[in-house]
N, C-alpha and C positions, 0 to 999 in steps of 0.2 A: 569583518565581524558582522554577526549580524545584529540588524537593529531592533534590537525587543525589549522592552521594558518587562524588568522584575516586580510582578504584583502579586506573588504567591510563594507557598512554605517550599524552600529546599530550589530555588532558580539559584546559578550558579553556585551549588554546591558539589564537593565533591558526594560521590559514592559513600553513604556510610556516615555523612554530617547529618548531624541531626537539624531538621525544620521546626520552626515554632506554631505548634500545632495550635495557639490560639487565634492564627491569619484565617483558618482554612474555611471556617463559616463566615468571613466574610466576601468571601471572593465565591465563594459557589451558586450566587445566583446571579445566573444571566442580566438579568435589570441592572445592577451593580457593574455589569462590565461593560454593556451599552448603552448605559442610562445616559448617552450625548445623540442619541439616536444613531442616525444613518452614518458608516464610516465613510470617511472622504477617500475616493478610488485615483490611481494615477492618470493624470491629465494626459491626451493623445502625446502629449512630446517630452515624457515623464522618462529621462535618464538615471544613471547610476544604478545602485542596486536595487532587488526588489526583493521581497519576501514571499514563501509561500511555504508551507507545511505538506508532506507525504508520509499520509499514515495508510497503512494497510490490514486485512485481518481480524475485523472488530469481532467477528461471530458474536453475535450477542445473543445471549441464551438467555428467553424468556420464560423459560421452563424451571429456572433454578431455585423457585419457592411455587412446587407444585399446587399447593395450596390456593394458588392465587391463581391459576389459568382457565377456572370456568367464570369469573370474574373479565376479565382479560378479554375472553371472548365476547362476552355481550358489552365491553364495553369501545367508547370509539375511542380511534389510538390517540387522538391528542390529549383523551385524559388517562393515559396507560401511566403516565409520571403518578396520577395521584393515587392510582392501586398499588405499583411497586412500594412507593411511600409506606404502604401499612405493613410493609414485611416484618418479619420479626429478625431475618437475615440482615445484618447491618455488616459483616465483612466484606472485603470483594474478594474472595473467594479464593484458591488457591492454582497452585500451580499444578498441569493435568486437566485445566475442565477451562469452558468455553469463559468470555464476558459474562459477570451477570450486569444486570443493574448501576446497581451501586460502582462497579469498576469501571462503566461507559460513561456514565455522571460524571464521575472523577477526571477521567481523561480528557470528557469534550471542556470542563471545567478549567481545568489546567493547562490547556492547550489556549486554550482564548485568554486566558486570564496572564499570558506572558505577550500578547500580542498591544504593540502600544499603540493607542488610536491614532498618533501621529505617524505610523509607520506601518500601515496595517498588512495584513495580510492580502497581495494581489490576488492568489486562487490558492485551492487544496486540492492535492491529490491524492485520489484514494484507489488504490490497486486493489481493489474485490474482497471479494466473502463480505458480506453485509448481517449473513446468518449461519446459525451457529450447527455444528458437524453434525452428524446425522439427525436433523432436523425434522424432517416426515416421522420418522419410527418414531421420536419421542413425541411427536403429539398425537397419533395415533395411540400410542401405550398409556397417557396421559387425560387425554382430550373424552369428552362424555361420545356416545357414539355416534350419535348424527351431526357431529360438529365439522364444517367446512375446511379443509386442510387449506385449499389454495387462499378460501378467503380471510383466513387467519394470516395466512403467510404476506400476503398485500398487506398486512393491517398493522405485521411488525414493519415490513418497508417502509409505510404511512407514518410509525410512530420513530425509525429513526429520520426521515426527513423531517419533522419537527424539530427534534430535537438539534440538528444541524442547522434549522433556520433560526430556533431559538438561541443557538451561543452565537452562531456568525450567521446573522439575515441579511449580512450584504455581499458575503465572500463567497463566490462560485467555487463550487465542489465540482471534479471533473475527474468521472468514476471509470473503471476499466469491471467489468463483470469477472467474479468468481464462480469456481466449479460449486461451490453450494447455491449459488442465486438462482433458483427456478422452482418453478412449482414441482416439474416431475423427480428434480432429487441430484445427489453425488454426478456432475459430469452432463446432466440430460437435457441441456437446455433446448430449445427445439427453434429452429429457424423459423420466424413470421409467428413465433407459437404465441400462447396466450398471455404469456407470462413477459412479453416484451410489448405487444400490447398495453397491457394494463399498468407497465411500469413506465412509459416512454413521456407520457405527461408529466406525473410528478418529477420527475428528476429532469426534464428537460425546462421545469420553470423554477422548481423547490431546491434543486443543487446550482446546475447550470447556468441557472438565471438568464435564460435566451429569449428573444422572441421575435419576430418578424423573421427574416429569409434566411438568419442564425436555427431559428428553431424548426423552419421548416426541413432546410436540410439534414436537421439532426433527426428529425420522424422520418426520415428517407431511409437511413441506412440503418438505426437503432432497431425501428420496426423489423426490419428485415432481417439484421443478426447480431445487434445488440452493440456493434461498431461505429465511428462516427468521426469527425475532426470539428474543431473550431478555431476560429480568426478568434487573438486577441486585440482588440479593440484597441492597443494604445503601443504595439510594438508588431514586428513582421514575425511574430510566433505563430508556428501552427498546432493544436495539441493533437494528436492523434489518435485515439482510445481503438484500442484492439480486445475484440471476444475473443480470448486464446483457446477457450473451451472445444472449441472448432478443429483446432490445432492437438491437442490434447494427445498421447501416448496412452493412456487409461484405459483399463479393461472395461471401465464403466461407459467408455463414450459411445454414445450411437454409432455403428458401424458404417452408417450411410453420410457419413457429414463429408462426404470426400466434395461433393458439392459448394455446399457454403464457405469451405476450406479455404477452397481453390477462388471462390466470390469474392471472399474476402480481400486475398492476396493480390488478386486482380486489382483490386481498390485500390488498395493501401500502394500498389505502385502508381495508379493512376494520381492519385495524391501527393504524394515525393515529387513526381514528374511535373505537376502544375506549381506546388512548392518553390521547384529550382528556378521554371519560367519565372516566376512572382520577385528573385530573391528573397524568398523567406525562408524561415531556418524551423524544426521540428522537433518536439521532443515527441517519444513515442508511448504510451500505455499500455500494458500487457499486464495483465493479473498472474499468469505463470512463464516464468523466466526460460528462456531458450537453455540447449542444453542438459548436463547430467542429473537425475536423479539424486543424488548423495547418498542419501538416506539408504536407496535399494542398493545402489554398490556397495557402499560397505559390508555388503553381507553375500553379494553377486560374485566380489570385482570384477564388476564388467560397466562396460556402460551401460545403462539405461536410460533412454530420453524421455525428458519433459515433454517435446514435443515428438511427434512423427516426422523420422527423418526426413523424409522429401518436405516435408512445411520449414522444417530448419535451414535444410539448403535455399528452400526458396529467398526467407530472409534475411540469412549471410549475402546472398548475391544482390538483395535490394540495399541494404545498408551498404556492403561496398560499392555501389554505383552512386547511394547519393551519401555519402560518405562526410562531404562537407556541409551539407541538406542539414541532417539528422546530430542536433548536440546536444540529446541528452533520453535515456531511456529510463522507464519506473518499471518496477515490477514488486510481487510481492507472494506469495502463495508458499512458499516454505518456512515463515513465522520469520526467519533468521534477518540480522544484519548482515549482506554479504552484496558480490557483485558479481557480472557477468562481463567480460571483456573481450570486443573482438580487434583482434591482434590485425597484423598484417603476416605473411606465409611464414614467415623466422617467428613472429612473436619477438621479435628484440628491437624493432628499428623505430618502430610506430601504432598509431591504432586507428580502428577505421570506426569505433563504437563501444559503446556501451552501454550495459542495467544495470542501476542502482536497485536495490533488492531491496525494500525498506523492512524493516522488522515489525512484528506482529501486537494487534491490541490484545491481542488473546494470548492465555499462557498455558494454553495446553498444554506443546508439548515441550517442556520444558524449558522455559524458557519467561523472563521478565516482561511484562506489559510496557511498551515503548513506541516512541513516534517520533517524526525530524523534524525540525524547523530550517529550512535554508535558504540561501542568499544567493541571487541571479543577479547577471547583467542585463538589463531591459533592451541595451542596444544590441548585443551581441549575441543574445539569450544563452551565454556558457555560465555556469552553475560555477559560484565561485568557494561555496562553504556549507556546513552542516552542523547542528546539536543535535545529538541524538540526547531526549528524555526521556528515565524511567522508573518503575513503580516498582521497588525491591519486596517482593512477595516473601523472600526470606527472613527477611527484618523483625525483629521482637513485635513489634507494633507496627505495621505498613498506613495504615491510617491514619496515623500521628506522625511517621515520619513523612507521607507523602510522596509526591513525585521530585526526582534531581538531575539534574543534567549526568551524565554519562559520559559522553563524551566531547572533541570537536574533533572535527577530520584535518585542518591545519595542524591542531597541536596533536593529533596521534602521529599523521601520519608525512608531515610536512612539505606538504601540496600547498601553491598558491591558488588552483582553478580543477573544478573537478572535470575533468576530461580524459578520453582513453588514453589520450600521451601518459598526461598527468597516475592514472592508476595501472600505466604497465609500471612507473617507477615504483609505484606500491609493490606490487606486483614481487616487481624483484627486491624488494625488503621482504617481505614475508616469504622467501624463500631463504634468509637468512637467517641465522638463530640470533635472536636479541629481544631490544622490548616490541619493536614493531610484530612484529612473531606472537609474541607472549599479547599484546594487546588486540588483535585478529582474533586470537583464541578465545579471548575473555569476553568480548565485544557478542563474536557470533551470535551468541545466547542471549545475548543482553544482561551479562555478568551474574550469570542466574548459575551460581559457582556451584549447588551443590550437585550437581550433575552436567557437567562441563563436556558439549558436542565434540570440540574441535582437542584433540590430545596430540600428545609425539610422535605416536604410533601410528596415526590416522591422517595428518596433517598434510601427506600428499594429494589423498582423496580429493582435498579439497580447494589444493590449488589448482591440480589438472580438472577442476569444474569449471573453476575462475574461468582459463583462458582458453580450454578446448571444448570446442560447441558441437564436435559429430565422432563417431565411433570409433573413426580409424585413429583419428589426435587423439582421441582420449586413452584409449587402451594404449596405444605408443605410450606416453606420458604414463599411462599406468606400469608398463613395465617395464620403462629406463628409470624407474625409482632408483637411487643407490643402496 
């Protein structure tokens, strides 16, 4: 289980239990949660379990009290809290549209405020999108006309690293870039470009917390394509943050990245390969998840890949080589709870890997505002457990009732260790009709029932995504449906 202390409205409740909404001002200011100062980190010889959170998806949309953006602009981002303050917008907003304000507060609020100082959080993971979906056009349509696009765009960056140092100033954030993070727009981020430049400081001291021949290696690769690894200091983990935008299937991605693509890949095996010399063990980062599209098949049947086939084959054949390297992936970029499993050539006997797919702060498309808390082995670094928490936008009152726990992945799905062995036996429950089935379905969206992804009719789609990563297994898998 994991070790977190309940300090906020609706922790271990079910779905649907009402929170005592007179907690909730007191836990929402940061002072209040770290008013013992600096939390105490794991000692180099720090066994058993550890804790760390993977959220993804926050799109935070600064735009959502227009009113307040020439404001915003002249002002510097560390006192952007006290302009949001004057809104007259006091909900968070609904489901269909980006983060505002008010719903990032709550989140990063809630998420620290179940963390217990004696048990704190080792690191966070944060699988991409930092800002919110078509983000240029609205400040453009918005914005007075000589007003700076890129330098607004640093300024939101600026102001959620703040906001990250202020709930957790001592917990490394350890980020994988999304297809909205750049200056030039959807998909465009540009290798060496300016926009990794000017982010590579702040996130390499303000999230990361690195410095000396940590942070120097980290301006090596970041600079260059926004990718990177780090030694953890107190266990033989290596984290590996991958630019997937590189990789990308997108009509939007620059047609010449075949370069950086292939720079990349080149790395990331060089990395596995000094990993294995080392014996040390790797989780990998990727902001979009290898594999099908979902979403375009359904309307395709056909496959369509997340990433460009040959980038895909490339990383099926580096995960199967370091297979016992590599024990645990994040990913995040389809909003959804879900996962990515690479099998062995049956799919029945083993597994050689897997993405954890974490679900989205934003509730665009359809779907509940949510995030995980989970539980590792520090010796062995295998992921032993998970809460998913979340913020029912449906709810009479979402403000009053708060955030609740959701789920746990022992008691959904009755795994001791999360691992690709471990979720082919998922695997093959949710090809079975029952609760595990029925709980998959409800989960994907983050119980955000009134418009429910995963249905009867549909329900294969989504498992031949689970386990089949390239064209020919997928469409097979598509039509030996019964």
């Amino acid at each position: 289980m994991l070790l977190l202390l309940c300090l906020i409205p609706g922790c271990g409740l079910r779905p649907g239990q009402p929170a005592n909404p007179e907690r909730v001002e007191s836990i929402a200011q940061p002072a209040d949660i770290h008013s013992s100062g600096a939390l105490p980190k794991p000692s180099p010889a720090a066994q058993g379990a550890g804790n760390i959170a993977h959220i993804s998806d926050i799109h935070f949309d600064p735009f959502y009290d227009p009113s307040l953006l020439a404001k915003l602009i002249n002002t510097e981002a560390a006192e952007w809290e006290g302009v949001f303050n004057t809104s007259k917008i006091k909900g968070y907003g609904s489901v269909g549209s980006d983060a505002n304000y008010n719903l990032l507060h709550s989140f990063l609020a809630d998420m620290a405020g179940r963390t217990d100082a004696g048990h704190t959080l080792d690191f966070i993971v944060f699988t991409g999108d930092f800002l919110r979906h078509d983000f240029n056009q609205t400040f453009k349509s918005l914005a007075p006309p000589k007003a700076n696009l890129d330098a607004f765009i640093k300024k939101d960056f600026q102001f959620m690293l703040h906001l990250f140092n202020k709930y957790f100033p001592d917990t490394p954030v350890y980020i994988s870039l999304g297809n909205n993070d750049s200056y030039s727009g959807d998909y465009r981020i540009q290798q060496g470009g300016k926009f990794l430049q000017d982010t590579a400081a702040g996130f390499a001291d303000k999230l990361l917390k690195l410095n000396g021949k940590a942070m120097d290696s980290f301006n090596e690769t970041y600079r260059l394509g926004g990718y990177y690894a780090v030694n953890q200091p107190w266990s033989d983990l290596v984290i590996i943050s991958l630019n997937s935008i590189f990789f990308s299937n997108s009509k939007s991605r620059p047609s010449d990245d075949d370069d950086p693509a292939l720079e990349e890949l080149n790395w990331l095996g060089g990395q596995l390969e000094k990993a294995r010399q080392k014996n040390q063990k790797v989780w990998l980062l990727t902001h979009i998840p290898p594999g099908d599209n979902t979403y375009n098949t359904l309307s395709e049947n056909k496959y369509d890949g997340q990433w460009q086939d040959n980038y895909t084959a490339r990383l099926i054949a580096l995960m199967g080589a370091y297979a016992p390297v590599i024990t645990a992936g994040f990913a995040g970029h389809t909003h959804v709870d879900d996962y990515r499993i690479l099998a062995d050539g049956k799919a029945t006997t083993g597994g050689l890997g897997f993405f954890r797919i974490g679900p989205s702060v934003s509730p665009i498309f359809n779907n509940n505002p949510a995030y995980q808390l989970m539980s590792y082995d520090r010796q062995s670094s295998t992921l032993r457990d998970y809460d998913v928490f979340y913020l029912n936008l449906a709810a009479s009152a979402p403000m009053s009732a708060g955030w609740a726990k959701e789920y746990n992945f022992k008691e959904a799905y009755g795994q001791q260790t999360i691992t690709a062995a471990s979720l082919l036996n998922v695997y093959s429950g949710l090809k079975q009709a029952g609760a595990m089935q029925d709980d998959y379905s409800l989960y994907y969206n983050t119980s955000y029932t009134l418009n429910p992804a995963v249905t009867k009719t549909n329900l294969q789609d989504y498992l031949c995504t689970i386990i089949f990563w390239t064209p020919t297994e997928f469409n097979h898998c598509l039509a030996t449906v019964p």
